[in-house]
N, C-alpha and C positions, 0 to 999 in steps of 0.2 A: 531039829538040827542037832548036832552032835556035841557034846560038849567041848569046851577047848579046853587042853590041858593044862596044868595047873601055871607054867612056864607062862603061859600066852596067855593068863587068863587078869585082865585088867584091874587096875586099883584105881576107883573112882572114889575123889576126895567131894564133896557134895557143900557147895555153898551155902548158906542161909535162907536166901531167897528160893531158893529150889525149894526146900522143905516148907515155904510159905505157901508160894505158887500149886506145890502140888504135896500135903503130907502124907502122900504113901507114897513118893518118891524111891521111899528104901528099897520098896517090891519091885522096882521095877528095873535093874537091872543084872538078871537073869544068874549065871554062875558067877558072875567075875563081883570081886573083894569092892564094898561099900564105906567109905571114910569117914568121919565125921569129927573134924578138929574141935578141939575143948572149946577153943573162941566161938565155933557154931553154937553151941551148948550155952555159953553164958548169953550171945543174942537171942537164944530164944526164950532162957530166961528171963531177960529184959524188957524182952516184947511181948510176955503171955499173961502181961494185967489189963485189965481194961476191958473194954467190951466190943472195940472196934472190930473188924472182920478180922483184922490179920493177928491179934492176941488171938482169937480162936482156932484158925490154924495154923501158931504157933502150940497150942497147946493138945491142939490134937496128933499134930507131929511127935511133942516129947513124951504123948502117951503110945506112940506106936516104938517111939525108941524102946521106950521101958519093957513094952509087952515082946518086943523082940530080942532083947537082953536077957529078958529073964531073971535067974537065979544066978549067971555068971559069973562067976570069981574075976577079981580085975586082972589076972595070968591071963583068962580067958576070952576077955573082953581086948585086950593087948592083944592077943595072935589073933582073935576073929571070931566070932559068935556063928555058927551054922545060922542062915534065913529062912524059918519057918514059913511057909504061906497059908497054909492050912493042913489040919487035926492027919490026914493024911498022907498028904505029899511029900517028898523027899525033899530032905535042906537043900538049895540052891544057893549056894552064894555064903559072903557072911559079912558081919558086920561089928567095925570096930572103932571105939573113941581113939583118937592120939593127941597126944600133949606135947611137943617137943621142942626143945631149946637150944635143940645142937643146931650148928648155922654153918655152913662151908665158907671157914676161914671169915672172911672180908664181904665174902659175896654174900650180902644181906639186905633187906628192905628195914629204914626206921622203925621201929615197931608202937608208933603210935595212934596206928589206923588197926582197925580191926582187921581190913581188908589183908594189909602187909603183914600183921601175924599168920595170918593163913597161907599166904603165899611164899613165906618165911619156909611153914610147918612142910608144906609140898619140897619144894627143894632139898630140905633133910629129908624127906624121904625119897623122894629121887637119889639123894647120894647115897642112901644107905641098900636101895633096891635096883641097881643102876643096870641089870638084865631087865627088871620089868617095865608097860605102860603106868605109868602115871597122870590119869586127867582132870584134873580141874571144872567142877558140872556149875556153873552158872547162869545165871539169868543178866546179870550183872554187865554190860561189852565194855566199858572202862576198866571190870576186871579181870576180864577176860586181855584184854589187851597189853593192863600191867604181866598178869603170867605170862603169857607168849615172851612179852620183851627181858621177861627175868629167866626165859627160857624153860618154861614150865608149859605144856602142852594145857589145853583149854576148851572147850566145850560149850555152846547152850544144851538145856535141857529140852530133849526134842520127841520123848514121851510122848506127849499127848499133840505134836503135831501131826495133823491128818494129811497134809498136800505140802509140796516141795512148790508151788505157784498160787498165791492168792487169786490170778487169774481163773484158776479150776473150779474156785468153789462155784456151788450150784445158782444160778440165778432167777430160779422157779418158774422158768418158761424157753422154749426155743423158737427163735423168729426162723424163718423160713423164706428165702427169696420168691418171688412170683406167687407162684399157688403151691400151699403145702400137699396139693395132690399130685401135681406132677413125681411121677417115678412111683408111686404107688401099685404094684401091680394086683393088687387083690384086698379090698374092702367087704363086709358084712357089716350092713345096716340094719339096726334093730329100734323099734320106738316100741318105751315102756314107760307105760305113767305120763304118756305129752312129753318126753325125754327123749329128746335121738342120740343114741351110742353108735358108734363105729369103732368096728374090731377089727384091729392089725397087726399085723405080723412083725411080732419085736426084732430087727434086726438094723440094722445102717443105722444114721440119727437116732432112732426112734429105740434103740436099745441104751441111750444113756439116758432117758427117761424116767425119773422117778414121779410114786402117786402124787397128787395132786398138784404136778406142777403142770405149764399151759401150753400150749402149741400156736400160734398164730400167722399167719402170713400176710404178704402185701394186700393179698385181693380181699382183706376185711373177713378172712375165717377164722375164728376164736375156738379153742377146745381144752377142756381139763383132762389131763389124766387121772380116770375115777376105779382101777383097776391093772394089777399088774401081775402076770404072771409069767414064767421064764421063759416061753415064745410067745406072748399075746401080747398087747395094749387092748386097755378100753378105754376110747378118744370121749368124754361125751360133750358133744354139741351145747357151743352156750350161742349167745347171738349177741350179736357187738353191738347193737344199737339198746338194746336193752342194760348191756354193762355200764353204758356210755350216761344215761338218763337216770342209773340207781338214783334218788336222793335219801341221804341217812342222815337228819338230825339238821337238815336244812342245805347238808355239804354234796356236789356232783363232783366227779373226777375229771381230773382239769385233762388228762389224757389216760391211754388203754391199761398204763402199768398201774396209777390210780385206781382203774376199774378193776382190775386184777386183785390186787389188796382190799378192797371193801368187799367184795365177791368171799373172799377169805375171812374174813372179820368178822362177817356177819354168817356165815356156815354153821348151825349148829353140831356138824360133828369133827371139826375142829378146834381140837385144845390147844395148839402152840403154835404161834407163826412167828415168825421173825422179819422184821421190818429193816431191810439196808437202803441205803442212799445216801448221797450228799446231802450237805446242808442247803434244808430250804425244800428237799424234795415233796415232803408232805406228809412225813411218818408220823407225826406224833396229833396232827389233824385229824388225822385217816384213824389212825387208834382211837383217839377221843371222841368222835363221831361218834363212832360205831360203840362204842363203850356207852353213852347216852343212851342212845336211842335204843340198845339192848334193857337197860335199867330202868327206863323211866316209861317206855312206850312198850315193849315186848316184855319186860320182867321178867327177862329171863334169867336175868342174875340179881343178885342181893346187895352187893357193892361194888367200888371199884376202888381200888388200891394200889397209888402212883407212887411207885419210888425212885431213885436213880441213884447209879454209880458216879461219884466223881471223885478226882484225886481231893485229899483235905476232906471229903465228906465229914468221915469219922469220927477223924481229930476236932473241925471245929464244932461240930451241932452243939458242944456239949458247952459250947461257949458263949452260943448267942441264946438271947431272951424269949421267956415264954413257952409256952407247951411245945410238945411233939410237932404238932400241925403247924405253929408259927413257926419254930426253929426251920421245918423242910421248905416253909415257902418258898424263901429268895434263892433255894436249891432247882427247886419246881416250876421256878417262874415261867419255866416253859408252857408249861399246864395251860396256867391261867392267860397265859398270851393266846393262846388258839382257843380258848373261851371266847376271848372278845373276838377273833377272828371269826367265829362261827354266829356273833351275835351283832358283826359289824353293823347289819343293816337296819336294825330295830331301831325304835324310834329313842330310847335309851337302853344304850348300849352295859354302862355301869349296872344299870339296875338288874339288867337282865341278867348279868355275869351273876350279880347276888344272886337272883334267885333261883338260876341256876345251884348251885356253890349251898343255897338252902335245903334245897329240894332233890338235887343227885345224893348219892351215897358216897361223895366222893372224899376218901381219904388220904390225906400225906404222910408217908410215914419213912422212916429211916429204915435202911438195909439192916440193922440189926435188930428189928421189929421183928424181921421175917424167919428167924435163926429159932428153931423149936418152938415155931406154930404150924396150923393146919388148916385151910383156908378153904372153906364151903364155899357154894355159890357164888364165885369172885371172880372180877374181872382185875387181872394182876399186869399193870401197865409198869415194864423194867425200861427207864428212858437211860441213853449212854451205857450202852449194854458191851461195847463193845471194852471197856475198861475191865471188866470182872474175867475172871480168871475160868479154866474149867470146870477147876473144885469149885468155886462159885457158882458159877451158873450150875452145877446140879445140886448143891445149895438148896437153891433158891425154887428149880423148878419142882425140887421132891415136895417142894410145900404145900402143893397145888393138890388139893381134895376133891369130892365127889363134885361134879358140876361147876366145874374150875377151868376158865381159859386164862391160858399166860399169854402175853404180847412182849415181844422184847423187841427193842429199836434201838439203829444203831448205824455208827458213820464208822469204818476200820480207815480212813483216811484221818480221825481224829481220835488218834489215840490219844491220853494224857496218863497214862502210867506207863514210870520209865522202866520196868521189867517186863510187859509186854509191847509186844509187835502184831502185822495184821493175820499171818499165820500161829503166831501162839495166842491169839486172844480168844477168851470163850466163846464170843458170838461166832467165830469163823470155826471152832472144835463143835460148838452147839449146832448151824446149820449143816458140816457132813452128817455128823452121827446122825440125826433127825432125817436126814434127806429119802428115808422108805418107810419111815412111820406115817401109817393109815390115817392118824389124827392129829399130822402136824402137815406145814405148809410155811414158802418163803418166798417171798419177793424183793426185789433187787428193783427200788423207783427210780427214775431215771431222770433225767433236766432238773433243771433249778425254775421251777415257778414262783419262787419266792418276788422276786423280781428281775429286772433286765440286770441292772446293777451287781445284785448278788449271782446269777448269773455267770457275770465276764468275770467276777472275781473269781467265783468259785475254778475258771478255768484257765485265769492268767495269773493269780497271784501264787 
């Protein structure tokens, strides 16, 4: 596209949180002038000690500020720094600190919030630019809300949003009314290896099809997609009663989306799947199942490695008693509850969860565990996934080394961080991107079999 002229070409003032959420923020908005008020500067000052996720990038942001500043005389850093992207490319854009204390007359916010200095600093520059766009990039809608009413235009950061409908995202299978062969006008059947493939003609339905998601219809026919080329599908043939009976580590699927995810779980050439549902539906069962019985019966991997995102993680671990692995428990308690879930029936149930808990490789550990390591043969269970950010989740999933499956599980109807939503959250940015990689895979479980109870809540409260 063309550039815009210099007249038209926007001043984006860039909140805090933005630069947390995403620290190359800076790059990404293309010709038009990138802001960065002094107040931004000293929060991330503030926030880049410590070891918690967000000191990290906070301090990877004020090293991309630096590397983008350069050698700038403050003349220069004051009118706009050209935005290098790379050793090559043409500057695009530029980038400039501002400090400012001029205020139009009366019309001013308290300036005892950091938020109101900033929204202070926008306004003087609105008066002082009052031909140009001025916007406001937030993560922040309380401060979004304050600029709007102090008459300062406003924004979220929408970078790295993939879909305008959390409806769209991919639900790693399409049901099919009656028989998914009706309307079908041309099949090729192929059996190789004790394997039936059918070949079809990528077009209607069957062209939003990405690999390895499922196709199913009423009349009980099950099929993956094992193969995908710009006119073709390759359907291959599973068989539902066989999905229906897997047992792994003593656990069956209570229904077809259950079979659908342990079918993936257990796939050796599957590295990443991602696990959505409500609460209650059976992700983190279905995970740990299959995580055992890969470990302990197949060996196919060397450990497994439970962490989770929640709001306060960070902050408190460092407060409660005892090692790494005591600190995560009462984080993880999830874990250990679907232990005894899997071990309800034994004649002691306690003992079993031990000896389990003795005899798996199974580790608790904190998300900043995972920050500049490289993880062999691991099975990496990411519980509340949908909390992490996108910088996060590729974080997390670059960690993943030779003979490495990640599992990430996750509710976007329970978010608990207030700068993400169910379109900006990682797991909804992690399942598009993923959604044509050869060696990932997503299921969307569906009903609450937790109970009758949790059930009607889950649908009336």
């Amino acid at each position: 596209m063309p550039r815009a002229p210099q007249a038209r070409r926007k001043m984006y003032v860039l909140d805090t949180n933005v630069l947390i959420h995403d620290p190359n923020a800076l790059l990404n908005f293309e010709e038009h002038e990138v802001i960065i008020p002094m107040t931004v500067l000293e929060e991330l000052d503030s926030l880049k000690s410590g070891k918690q996720a967000v000191a990290a990038d906070c301090r990877q942001a004020i090293r991309t500020i630096d590397r983008l500043l350069g050698d700038a005389t403050p003349g220069e850093i004051e009118k706009g720094v050209p935005i290098l992207r790379g050793q090559k490319a043409e500057p695009l854009g530029t980038l400039s600190i501002i400090m400012s204390t001029e205020h139009t007359g009366n019309h001013s916010l308290p300036e005892h919030l950091n938020d109101n200095k900033i929204i202070n600093t926008l306004a003087a520059l609105q008066n002082r630019h009052k031909s140009r766009d001025i916007i406001l990039v937030s993560k922040d809608i309380n401060m979004r809300l304050k600029a709007r009413g102090f008459g300062v235009e406003a924004q979220d950061y929408h970078n790295d949003q993939l879909l305008d409908d959390i409806d769209l995202l991919p639900k790693g299978y399409k049901e099919f009314p009656g028989s998914f062969w009706d309307g079908m006008d041309k099949v090729q059947t192929l059996q190789r290896e004790g394997v039936t493939e059918h070949l079809l003609k990528r077009e209607g339905e069957l062209a939003k099809l990405n690999i390895n998601e499922f196709v199913l219809d009423e009349q009980g026919f099950i099929g993956q997609v094992s193969d995908v080329s710009e006119d073709q599908l390759v359907i291959k043939d599973l068989h539902q009663h066989d999905l229906m009976n897997t047992e792994i580590w003593g656990l069956m699927p209570r229904d077809i989306y259950q079979a659908m995810a342990l079918h993936l779980l257990m796939d050796p050439d599957i590295h990443l799947i991602n696990l959505t549902g409500s609460a209650g539906s059976g992700k983190t069962i279905l995970a740990l199942a299959a995580c055992i019985e890969m470990t302990v019966a197949s060996k196919a991997y060397k450990r497994i490695i439970a962490t989770r995102s929640t709001q306060g993680l960070d902050e408190d671990i460092g407060f409660l008693p005892g090692t790494e692995s005591e600190k995560m428990e009462p984080w993880l308690g999830a874990i250990v509850d679907n232990l005894e879930a899997l071990h309800e029936d034994d004649e002691n149930m306690t003992a079993s969860v031990d000896y389990i808990l003795s005899k798996v490789p199974l580790h608790f550990k904190s998300m900043n565990y995972l920050r500049g390591r490289s993880f062999q043969h691991t099975l990496l269970i990411i519980d509340e996934c949908q909390n992490l950010t996108p910088h996060q989740v590729k974080t997390i999933i670059t960690r993943a080394g030779t003979g490495s499956k990640v599992i990430c599980l996750g509710n976007l109807a329970q978010i608990d961080t207030p700068y993400l939503g169910p379109l900006s959250s990682g797991l909804t940015y992690m399942t598009e991107r993923f959604k044509g990689f050869q060696h990932g895979g997503h299921i969307h479980l569906q009903g609450v079999p937790r109970s009758i109870l949790a059930e009607y809540a889950e649908a009336n409260l």
